[in-house]
C-alpha positions as CSV (number, residue, x, y, z in Angstrom):
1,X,-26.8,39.0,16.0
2,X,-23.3,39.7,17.4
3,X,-23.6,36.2,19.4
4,X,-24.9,34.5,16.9
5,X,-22.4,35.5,14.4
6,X,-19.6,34.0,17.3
7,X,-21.5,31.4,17.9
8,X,-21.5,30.3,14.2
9,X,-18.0,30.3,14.0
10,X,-17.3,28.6,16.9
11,X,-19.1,25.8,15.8
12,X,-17.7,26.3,11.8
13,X,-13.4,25.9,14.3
14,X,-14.2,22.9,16.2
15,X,-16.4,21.8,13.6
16,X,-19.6,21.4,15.5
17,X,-21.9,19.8,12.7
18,X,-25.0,19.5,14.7
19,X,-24.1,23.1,16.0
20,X,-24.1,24.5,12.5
21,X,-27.1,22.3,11.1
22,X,-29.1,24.1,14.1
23,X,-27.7,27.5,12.6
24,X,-28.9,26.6,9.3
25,X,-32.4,25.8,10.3
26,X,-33.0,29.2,12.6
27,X,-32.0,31.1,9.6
28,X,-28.8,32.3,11.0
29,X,-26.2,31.7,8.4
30,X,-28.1,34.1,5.7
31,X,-25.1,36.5,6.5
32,X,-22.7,36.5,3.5
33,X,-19.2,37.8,5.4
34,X,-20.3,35.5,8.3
35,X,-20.7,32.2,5.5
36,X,-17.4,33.5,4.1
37,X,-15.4,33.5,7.3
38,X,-17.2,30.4,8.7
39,X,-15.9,28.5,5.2
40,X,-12.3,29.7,6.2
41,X,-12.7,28.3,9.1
42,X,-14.3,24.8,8.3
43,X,-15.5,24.3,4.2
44,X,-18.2,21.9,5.3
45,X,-20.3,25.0,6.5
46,X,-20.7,25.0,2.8
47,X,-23.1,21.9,3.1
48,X,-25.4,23.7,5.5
49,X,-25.3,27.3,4.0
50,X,-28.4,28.6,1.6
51,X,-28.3,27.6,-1.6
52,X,-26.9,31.3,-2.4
53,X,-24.0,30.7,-0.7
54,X,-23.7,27.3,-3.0
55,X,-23.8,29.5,-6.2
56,X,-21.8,32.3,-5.0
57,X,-18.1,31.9,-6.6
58,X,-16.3,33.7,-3.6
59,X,-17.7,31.3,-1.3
60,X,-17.0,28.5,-3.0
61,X,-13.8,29.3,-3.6
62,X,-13.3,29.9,-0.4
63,X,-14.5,26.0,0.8
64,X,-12.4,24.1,-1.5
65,X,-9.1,25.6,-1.3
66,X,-9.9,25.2,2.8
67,X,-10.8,21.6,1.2
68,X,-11.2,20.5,-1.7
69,X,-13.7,18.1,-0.8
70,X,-16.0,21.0,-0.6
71,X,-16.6,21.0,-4.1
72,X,-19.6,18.4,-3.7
73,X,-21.8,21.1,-2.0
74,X,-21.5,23.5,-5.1
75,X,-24.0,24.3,-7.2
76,X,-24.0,22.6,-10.8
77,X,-23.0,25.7,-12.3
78,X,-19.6,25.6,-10.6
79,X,-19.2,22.2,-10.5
80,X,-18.7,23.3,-14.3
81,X,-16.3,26.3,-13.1
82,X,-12.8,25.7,-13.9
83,X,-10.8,27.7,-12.3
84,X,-13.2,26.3,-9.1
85,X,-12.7,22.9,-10.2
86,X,-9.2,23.7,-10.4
87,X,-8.4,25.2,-7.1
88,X,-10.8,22.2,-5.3
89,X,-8.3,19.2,-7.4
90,X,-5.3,21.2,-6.3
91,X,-6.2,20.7,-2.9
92,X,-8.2,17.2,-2.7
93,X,-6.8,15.6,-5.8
94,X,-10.1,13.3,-5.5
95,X,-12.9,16.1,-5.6
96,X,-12.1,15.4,-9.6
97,X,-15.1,12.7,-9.0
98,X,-17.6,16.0,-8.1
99,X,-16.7,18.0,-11.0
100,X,-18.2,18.6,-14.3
101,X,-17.9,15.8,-17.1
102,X,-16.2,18.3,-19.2
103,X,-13.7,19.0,-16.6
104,X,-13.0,15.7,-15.7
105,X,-12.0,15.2,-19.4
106,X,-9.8,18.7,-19.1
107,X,-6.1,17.1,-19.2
108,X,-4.7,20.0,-17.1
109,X,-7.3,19.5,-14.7
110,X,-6.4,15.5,-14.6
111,X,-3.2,16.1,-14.5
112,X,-3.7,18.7,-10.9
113,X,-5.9,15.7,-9.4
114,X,-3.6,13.4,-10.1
115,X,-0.7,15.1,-8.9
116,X,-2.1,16.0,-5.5
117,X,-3.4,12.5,-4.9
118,X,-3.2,9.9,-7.2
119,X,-6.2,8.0,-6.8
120,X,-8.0,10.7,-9.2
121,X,-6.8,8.4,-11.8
122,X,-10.1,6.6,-11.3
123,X,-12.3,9.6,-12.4
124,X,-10.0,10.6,-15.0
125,X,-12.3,9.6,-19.1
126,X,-10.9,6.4,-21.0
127,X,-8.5,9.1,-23.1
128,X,-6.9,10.4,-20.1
129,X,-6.0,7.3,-18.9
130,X,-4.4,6.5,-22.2
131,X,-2.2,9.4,-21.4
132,X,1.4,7.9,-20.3
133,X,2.0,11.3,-18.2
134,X,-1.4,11.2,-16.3
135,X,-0.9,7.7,-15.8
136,X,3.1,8.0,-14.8
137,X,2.1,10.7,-12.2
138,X,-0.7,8.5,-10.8
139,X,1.2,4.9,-10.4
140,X,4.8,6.8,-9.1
141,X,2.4,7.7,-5.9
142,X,0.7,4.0,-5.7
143,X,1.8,1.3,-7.9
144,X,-1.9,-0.7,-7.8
145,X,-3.4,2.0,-9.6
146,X,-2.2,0.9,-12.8
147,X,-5.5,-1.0,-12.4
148,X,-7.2,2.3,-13.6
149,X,-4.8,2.5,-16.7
150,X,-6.0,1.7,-19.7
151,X,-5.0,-1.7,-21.6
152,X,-2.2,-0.1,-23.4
153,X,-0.4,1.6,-20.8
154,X,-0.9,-2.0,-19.1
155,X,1.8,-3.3,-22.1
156,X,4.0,-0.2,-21.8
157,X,7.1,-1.8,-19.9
158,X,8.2,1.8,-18.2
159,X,4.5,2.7,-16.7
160,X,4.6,-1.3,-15.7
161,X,8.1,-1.0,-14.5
162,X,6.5,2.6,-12.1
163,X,3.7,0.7,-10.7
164,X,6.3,-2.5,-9.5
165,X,8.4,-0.2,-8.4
166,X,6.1,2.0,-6.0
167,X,4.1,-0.4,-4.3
168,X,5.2,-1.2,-0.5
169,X,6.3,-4.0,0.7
170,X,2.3,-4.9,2.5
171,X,0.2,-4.5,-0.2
172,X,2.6,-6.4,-3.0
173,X,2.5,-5.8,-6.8
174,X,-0.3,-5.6,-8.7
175,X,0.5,-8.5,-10.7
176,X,-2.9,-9.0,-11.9
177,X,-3.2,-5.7,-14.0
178,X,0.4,-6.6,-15.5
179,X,-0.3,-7.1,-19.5
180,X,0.3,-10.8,-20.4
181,X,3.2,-9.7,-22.7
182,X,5.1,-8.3,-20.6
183,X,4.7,-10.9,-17.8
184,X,6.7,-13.2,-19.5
185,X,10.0,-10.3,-19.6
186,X,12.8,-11.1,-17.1
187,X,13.0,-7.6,-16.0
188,X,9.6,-6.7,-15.3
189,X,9.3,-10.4,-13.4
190,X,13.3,-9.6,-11.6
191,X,11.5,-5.9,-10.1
192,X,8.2,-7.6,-9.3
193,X,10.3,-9.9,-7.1
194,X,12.7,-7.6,-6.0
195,X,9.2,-6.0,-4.4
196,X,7.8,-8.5,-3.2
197,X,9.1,-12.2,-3.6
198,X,6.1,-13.9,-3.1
199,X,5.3,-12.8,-6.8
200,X,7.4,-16.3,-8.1
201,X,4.4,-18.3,-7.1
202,X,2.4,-16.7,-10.2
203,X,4.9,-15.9,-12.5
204,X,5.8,-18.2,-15.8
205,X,6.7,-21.3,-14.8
206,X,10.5,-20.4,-16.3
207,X,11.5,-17.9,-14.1
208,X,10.7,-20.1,-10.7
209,X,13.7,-22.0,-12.0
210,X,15.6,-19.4,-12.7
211,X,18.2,-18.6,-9.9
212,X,18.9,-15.1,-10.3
213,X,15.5,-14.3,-10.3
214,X,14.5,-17.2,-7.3
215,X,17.6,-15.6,-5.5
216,X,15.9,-12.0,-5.8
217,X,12.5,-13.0,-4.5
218,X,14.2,-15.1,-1.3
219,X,16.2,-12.1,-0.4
220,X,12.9,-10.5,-0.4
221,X,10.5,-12.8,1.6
222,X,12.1,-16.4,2.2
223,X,9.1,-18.3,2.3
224,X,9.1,-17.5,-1.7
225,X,11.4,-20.7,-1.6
226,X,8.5,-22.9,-1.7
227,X,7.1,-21.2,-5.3
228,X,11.3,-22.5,-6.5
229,X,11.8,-25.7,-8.8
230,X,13.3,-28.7,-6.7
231,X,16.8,-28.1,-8.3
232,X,17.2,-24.6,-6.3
233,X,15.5,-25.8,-2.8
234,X,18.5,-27.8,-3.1
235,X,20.7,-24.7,-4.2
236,X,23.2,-23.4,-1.1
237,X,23.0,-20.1,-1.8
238,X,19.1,-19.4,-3.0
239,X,18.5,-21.3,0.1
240,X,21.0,-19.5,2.6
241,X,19.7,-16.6,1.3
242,X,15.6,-17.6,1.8
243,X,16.2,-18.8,6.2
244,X,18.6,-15.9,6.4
245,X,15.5,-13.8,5.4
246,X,13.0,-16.4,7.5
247,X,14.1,-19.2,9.3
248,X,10.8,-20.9,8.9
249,X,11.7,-21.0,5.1
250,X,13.8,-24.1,6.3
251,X,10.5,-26.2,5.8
252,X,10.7,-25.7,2.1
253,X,14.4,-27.2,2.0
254,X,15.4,-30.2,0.3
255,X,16.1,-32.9,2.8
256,X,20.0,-32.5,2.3
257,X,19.9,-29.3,3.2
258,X,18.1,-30.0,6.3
259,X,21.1,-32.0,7.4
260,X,23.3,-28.4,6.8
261,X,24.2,-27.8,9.9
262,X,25.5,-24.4,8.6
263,X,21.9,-23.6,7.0
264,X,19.6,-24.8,10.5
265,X,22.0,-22.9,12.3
266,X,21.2,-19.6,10.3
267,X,17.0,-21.1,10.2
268,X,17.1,-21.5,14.2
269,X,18.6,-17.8,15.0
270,X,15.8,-16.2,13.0
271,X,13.0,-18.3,14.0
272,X,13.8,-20.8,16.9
273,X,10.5,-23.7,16.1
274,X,12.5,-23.8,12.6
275,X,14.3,-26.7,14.7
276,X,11.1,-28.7,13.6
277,X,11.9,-29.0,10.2
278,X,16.1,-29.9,10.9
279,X,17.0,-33.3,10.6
280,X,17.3,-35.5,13.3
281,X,20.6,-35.4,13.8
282,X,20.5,-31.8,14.5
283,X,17.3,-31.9,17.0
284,X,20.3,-33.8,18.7
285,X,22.5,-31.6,18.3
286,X,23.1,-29.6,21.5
287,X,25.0,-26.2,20.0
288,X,22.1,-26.3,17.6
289,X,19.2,-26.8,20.0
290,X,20.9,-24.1,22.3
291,X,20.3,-21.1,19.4
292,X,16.9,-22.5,18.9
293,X,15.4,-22.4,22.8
294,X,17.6,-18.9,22.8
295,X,15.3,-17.5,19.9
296,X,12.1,-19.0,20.9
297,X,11.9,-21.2,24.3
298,X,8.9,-23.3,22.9
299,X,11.3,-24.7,20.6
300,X,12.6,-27.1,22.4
301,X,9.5,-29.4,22.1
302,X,11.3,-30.3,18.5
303,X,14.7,-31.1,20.3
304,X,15.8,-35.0,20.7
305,X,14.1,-36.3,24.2
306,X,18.0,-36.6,25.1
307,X,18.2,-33.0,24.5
308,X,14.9,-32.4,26.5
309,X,16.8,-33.3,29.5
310,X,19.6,-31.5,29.6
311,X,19.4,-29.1,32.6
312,X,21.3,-26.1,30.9
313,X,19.1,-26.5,27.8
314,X,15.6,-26.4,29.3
315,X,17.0,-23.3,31.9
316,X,17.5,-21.5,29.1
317,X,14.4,-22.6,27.1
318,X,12.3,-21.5,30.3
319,X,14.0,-18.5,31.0
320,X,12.7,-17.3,26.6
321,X,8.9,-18.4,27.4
């Protein structure tokens, strides 16, 4: 029994599943302070204990504040539990989904889940969601789930204003759950930029021509230049601003800007096969061409064919590939 008893809980530390779905089958985990310790060890022995175990309150416990995903292998009866329910949210924030309907509508309950991981937010009843703290708590960890709020808190321009604010930079904003209302207010549209900038290409149509806001969303991802009315891809600073950011931003230019030799210069540094979208008289120019093959050798297959000779030009263009 003694060897058993070690062996169980060696499996339940390095979390042996096939070693503990073996136990269960011989009979071996019908020991209660062996179930207990094992649960200490590794909650998911809770999946593959009797279903005494499953009903016993100290066991349970136990599991789900080891994790609170644990909460899954409970019996119904606890799964109604609160205090149970409580501990398990506290520690997995999404083991809200296992717990009793009644619970899930409990606002103190919600409000644990969603402070220890946001994404509870999806389990939480249509009232709780209508809740401007549950909902605050929930989008200041991850902006996109102001997709689970419900349609009013979608118009309220400080839980919109959250969610812009706390999304990263990879997954953008989620514009899409954004109330039409407040879609068309300068602020929420300057912060959704300010985020990410590639936001301009579905905002109103007003705002692309607006140069605060098309000077925000450059600053933010250059290539938001080409989402800008004419009148600012002609704009020195909106477009210093979007090659400084990324050079290849130089593509979205107006042609007289192309012809800048200041603005290539700063295009060609960031992103040397910019030099495909400079004017001709640039692809000739040699200082020019030089920045470009120093960035990226490959670019010199855009320089002038005069330039494409030059010895100390295609050294250095080799020497980058």
């Amino acid at each position: 029994e003694e060897s058993s008893c070690k062996a169980i809980l060696g499996a339940a530390r390095w979390r042996d599943g096939d070693a503990l779905r073996s136990a269960a089958k011989e009979g071996l985990l019908h020991d209660r302070d062996v179930v207990l310790n094992a649960v200490r060890l590794n909650a998911a022995v809770l999946l593959h204990a009797p279903k005494e175990f499953q009903r016993d309150r100290e066991v349970v416990l136990e599991a789900v504040q080891k994790n609170g995903w644990a909460l899954r292998y409970a019996s119904e009866e606890l799964l109604c539990d609160r205090d149970v329910v409580l501990k398990a949210v506290q520690q997995h924030g999404k083991a809200l989904g296992y717990a009793a309907e009644e619970l899930q509508a409990d606002r103190e309950v919600v409000l644990a889940a969603v402070s220890q991981d946001g994404a509870a937010l999806r389990h939480a009843p249509e009232q709780l969601r209508c809740d401007r703290e549950v909902v605050l708590t929930a989008v200041r960890q991850d902006g996109w789930l102001l997709r689970f709020a419900a349609a009013e808190l979608r118009s309220d321009r400080v839980v919109v204003l959250e969610a812009i604010r706390h999304c990263n930079e990879e997954d953008g904003v989620p514009w899409q759950y954004v109330a039409h209302g407040l879609r068309g207010d300068r602020g929420v549209v300057f912060e959704a930029v300010r985020q990410n900038g590639r936001v301009l290409q579905r905002v109103p149509d007003e705002f692309r021509g607006d140069h605060h806001v098309v000077l925000e969303a450059v600053r933010q991802n250059g290539l938001a230049l080409q989402y800008a009315h004419q009148e600012l891809r002609k704009d020195r600073e909106v477009v210093l601003a979007a090659v400084r950011k990324c050079g290849q931003a130089l593509q979205f230019v107006s042609a007289e800007l192309q012809q800048d030799r200041e603005v290539v210069l700063e295009a060609v540094r960031g992103h040397g096969q910019a030099l495909e979208y400079a004017s001709p008289e640039l692809q000739s120019d040699r200082t020019v061409v030089l920045e470009a093959v120093q960035q990226d050798g490959e670019a010199l297959r855009y320089a002038a064919s005069e330039i494409q000779c030059d010895r100390a030009v295609v050294f250095k263009a080799v020497r980058q590939c």
